[in-house]
C-alpha positions in Angstrom: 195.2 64.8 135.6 193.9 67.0 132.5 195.6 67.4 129.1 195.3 70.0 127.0 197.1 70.5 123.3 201.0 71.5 122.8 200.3 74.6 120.4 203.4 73.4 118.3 202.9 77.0 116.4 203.7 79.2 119.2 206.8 76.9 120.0 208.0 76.9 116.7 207.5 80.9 116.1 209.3 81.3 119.5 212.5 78.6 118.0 212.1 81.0 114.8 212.7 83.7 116.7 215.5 83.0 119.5 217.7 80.5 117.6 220.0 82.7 116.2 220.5 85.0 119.9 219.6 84.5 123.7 216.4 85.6 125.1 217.7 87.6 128.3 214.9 85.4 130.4 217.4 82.4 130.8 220.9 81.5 131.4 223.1 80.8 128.5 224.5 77.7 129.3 227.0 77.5 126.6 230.2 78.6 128.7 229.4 75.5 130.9 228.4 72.5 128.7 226.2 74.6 126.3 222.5 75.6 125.7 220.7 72.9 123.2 218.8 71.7 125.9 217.8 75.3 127.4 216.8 76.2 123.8 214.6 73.3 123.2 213.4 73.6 126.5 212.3 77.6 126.3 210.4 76.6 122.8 208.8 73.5 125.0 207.5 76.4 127.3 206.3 78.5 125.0 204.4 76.0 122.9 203.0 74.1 126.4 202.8 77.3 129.0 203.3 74.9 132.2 206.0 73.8 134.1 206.7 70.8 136.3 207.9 71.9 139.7 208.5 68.9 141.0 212.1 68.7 143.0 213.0 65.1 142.1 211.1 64.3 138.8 210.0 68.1 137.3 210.8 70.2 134.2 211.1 73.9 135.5 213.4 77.0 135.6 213.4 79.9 137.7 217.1 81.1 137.4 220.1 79.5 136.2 220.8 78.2 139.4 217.3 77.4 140.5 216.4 74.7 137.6 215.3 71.4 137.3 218.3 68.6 135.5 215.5 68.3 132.4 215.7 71.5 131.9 219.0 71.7 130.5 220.7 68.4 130.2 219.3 66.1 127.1 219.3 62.5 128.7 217.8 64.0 131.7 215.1 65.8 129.1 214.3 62.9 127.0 213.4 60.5 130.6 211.0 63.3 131.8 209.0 63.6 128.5 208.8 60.2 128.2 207.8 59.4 131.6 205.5 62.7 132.8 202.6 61.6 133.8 201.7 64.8 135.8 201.8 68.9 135.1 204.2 69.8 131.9 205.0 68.7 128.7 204.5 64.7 127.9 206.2 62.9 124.9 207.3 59.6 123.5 210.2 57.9 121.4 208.7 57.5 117.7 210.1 56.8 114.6 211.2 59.9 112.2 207.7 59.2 110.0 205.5 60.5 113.2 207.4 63.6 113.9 206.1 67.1 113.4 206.6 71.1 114.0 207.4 71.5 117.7 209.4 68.1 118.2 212.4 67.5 119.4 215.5 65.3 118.2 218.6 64.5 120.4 222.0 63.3 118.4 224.5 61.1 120.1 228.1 61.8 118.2 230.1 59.2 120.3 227.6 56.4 119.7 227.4 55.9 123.6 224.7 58.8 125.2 223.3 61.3 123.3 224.5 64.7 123.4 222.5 67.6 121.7 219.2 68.2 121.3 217.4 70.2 118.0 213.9 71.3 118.0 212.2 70.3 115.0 210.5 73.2 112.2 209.8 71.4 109.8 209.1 67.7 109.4 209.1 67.6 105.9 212.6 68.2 105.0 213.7 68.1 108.8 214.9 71.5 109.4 215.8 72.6 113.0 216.1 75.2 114.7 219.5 74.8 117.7 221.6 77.0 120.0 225.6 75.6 121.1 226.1 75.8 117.5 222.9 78.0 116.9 220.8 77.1 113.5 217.9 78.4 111.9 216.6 75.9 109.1 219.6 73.9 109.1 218.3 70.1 107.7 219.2 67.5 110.0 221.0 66.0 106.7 224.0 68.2 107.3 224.5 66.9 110.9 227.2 63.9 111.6 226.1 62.1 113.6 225.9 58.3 114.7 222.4 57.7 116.5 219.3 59.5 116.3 216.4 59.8 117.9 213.1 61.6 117.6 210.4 63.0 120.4 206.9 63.7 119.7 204.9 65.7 122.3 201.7 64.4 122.8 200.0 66.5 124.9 200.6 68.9 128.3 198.9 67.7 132.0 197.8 70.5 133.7 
Protein backbone atom coordinates (compact mmCIF):
# COMPACT_ATOMS: atom_id res chain seq x y z
CA UNK A 1 0.00 0.00 0.00
CA UNK A 2 1.30 3.62 -0.99
CA UNK A 3 1.17 6.83 1.08
CA UNK A 4 1.11 9.95 0.00
CA UNK A 5 0.94 13.47 2.18
CA UNK A 6 -2.39 14.92 3.93
CA UNK A 7 -2.25 18.52 2.36
CA UNK A 8 -3.32 19.95 5.84
CA UNK A 9 -3.68 23.45 3.85
CA UNK A 10 -6.47 22.51 1.57
CA UNK A 11 -8.28 20.91 4.70
CA UNK A 12 -7.89 23.70 6.75
CA UNK A 13 -8.93 26.37 3.84
CA UNK A 14 -12.00 24.02 3.20
CA UNK A 15 -12.85 24.09 7.55
CA UNK A 16 -12.25 28.00 6.93
CA UNK A 17 -14.62 28.05 4.57
CA UNK A 18 -17.75 25.66 5.57
CA UNK A 19 -17.65 26.11 9.35
CA UNK A 20 -19.88 28.62 9.74
CA UNK A 21 -22.77 27.04 6.88
CA UNK A 22 -23.39 23.55 5.15
CA UNK A 23 -21.85 22.74 1.93
CA UNK A 24 -24.98 21.37 -0.12
CA UNK A 25 -22.64 18.14 -0.97
CA UNK A 26 -23.55 16.32 2.33
CA UNK A 27 -26.29 15.75 4.80
CA UNK A 28 -26.57 17.91 7.74
CA UNK A 29 -26.73 15.65 10.42
CA UNK A 30 -27.55 18.00 13.05
CA UNK A 31 -31.53 17.28 13.28
CA UNK A 32 -30.42 13.67 14.10
CA UNK A 33 -27.42 13.57 16.53
CA UNK A 34 -25.55 16.52 14.79
CA UNK A 35 -22.79 17.17 12.24
CA UNK A 36 -19.18 17.54 14.13
CA UNK A 37 -18.14 14.37 12.79
CA UNK A 38 -19.51 15.12 9.06
CA UNK A 39 -17.65 18.47 9.31
CA UNK A 40 -14.36 17.01 10.29
CA UNK A 41 -14.83 14.42 8.02
CA UNK A 42 -15.59 16.73 4.74
CA UNK A 43 -12.16 18.77 5.74
CA UNK A 44 -10.42 15.06 6.11
CA UNK A 45 -11.57 14.76 2.37
CA UNK A 46 -10.51 17.65 1.17
CA UNK A 47 -7.12 17.71 2.68
CA UNK A 48 -6.60 13.64 1.78
CA UNK A 49 -8.82 13.35 -1.65
CA UNK A 50 -9.47 9.45 -1.05
CA UNK A 51 -11.98 7.49 0.50
CA UNK A 52 -12.20 4.08 2.10
CA UNK A 53 -15.02 2.12 0.59
CA UNK A 54 -14.71 -0.59 2.52
CA UNK A 55 -18.35 -1.97 3.95
CA UNK A 56 -17.24 -3.21 7.28
CA UNK A 57 -14.02 -1.11 8.18
CA UNK A 58 -14.10 2.09 5.46
CA UNK A 59 -14.42 5.90 5.74
CA UNK A 60 -16.78 7.00 2.81
CA UNK A 61 -19.98 8.93 1.88
CA UNK A 62 -22.06 8.88 -1.02
CA UNK A 63 -25.45 10.22 0.39
CA UNK A 64 -26.70 10.60 3.76
CA UNK A 65 -28.01 7.33 3.72
CA UNK A 66 -25.26 5.62 1.78
CA UNK A 67 -22.26 6.29 4.39
CA UNK A 68 -19.82 4.54 6.17
CA UNK A 69 -20.39 4.73 10.63
CA UNK A 70 -16.70 6.81 10.51
CA UNK A 71 -17.99 9.03 8.64
CA UNK A 72 -20.20 10.71 10.98
CA UNK A 73 -20.01 9.17 14.37
CA UNK A 74 -16.69 10.27 16.54
CA UNK A 75 -15.78 6.94 18.34
CA UNK A 76 -16.42 5.19 15.16
CA UNK A 77 -14.02 8.03 13.45
CA UNK A 78 -11.26 7.94 15.95
CA UNK A 79 -10.95 3.65 15.57
CA UNK A 80 -10.64 3.95 11.76
CA UNK A 81 -7.82 6.62 11.74
CA UNK A 82 -6.12 4.84 14.16
CA UNK A 83 -6.37 1.55 12.75
CA UNK A 84 -6.43 2.22 8.56
CA UNK A 85 -3.97 0.42 7.31
CA UNK A 86 -5.42 0.54 3.69
CA UNK A 87 -6.95 3.50 1.15
CA UNK A 88 -7.94 6.87 3.14
CA UNK A 89 -6.84 8.95 5.81
CA UNK A 90 -4.44 7.24 8.61
CA UNK A 91 -3.83 8.88 12.17
CA UNK A 92 -2.71 8.24 15.65
CA UNK A 93 -3.55 9.30 19.39
CA UNK A 94 -0.70 11.92 20.34
CA UNK A 95 -0.30 14.17 22.93
CA UNK A 96 -1.49 18.08 22.39
CA UNK A 97 2.52 19.07 21.76
CA UNK A 98 2.45 16.91 18.33
CA UNK A 99 -0.70 18.37 16.91
CA UNK A 100 -0.91 20.58 13.86
CA UNK A 101 -3.24 22.43 11.13
CA UNK A 102 -5.54 19.77 9.79
CA UNK A 103 -5.89 17.61 13.14
CA UNK A 104 -8.61 16.66 14.75
CA UNK A 105 -9.69 16.69 18.62
CA UNK A 106 -12.72 14.75 20.04
CA UNK A 107 -14.17 16.06 23.68
CA UNK A 108 -15.94 13.69 25.87
CA UNK A 109 -18.43 16.02 28.23
CA UNK A 110 -19.76 13.06 30.37
CA UNK A 111 -16.30 11.63 31.17
CA UNK A 112 -17.48 8.22 29.78
CA UNK A 113 -17.20 8.30 25.53
CA UNK A 114 -16.41 11.06 23.76
CA UNK A 115 -18.85 13.01 22.03
CA UNK A 116 -17.77 15.87 19.50
CA UNK A 117 -15.18 16.21 17.35
CA UNK A 118 -13.24 19.84 16.25
CA UNK A 119 -10.80 20.05 13.50
CA UNK A 120 -7.86 21.82 14.49
CA UNK A 121 -6.55 25.52 12.63
CA UNK A 122 -4.26 26.39 14.44
CA UNK A 123 -2.01 24.55 16.86
CA UNK A 124 -0.55 27.34 18.36
CA UNK A 125 -3.21 28.76 20.34
CA UNK A 126 -5.59 25.76 19.47
CA UNK A 127 -8.24 27.30 17.54
CA UNK A 128 -10.87 25.13 15.75
CA UNK A 129 -12.96 25.19 13.42
CA UNK A 130 -16.71 22.88 14.37
CA UNK A 131 -20.33 22.48 13.08
CA UNK A 132 -23.38 21.21 15.92
CA UNK A 133 -22.43 24.33 17.60
CA UNK A 134 -20.56 25.75 14.44
CA UNK A 135 -17.08 27.82 15.24
CA UNK A 136 -14.64 29.55 13.30
CA UNK A 137 -11.41 30.26 15.59
CA UNK A 138 -12.97 29.45 18.63
CA UNK A 139 -9.79 28.27 21.21
CA UNK A 140 -10.31 25.00 22.59
CA UNK A 141 -9.82 27.04 26.04
CA UNK A 142 -13.41 28.06 25.97
CA UNK A 143 -14.68 24.50 25.65
CA UNK A 144 -15.90 22.51 29.09
CA UNK A 145 -15.06 19.69 28.82
CA UNK A 146 -13.75 16.68 30.95
CA UNK A 147 -11.38 14.50 28.56
CA UNK A 148 -9.56 15.33 25.59
CA UNK A 149 -7.94 13.90 23.08
CA UNK A 150 -5.98 14.78 20.01
CA UNK A 151 -5.49 12.99 16.37
CA UNK A 152 -2.67 13.61 14.11
CA UNK A 153 -2.92 12.46 10.51
CA UNK A 154 0.04 10.91 9.32
CA UNK A 155 -0.31 10.22 5.99
CA UNK A 156 -3.13 8.89 3.27
CA UNK A 157 -2.77 5.00 1.58
CA UNK A 158 -3.77 5.09 -1.78
Amino acid sequence: MNTRKYERELAVKYAKKWALSRNPKYYNFDPIGGDCTSFVSQCLFAGSQKMNFNFENGWYYNNGYDKSPSWSGVEFLYKFLTTNKSYGPRGKEVSSSQTESGDIIQLSFSGSKFEHSLFVLSPIDFTVAAHTYDVLGKKISEYTYSKIRYIHIENVGY
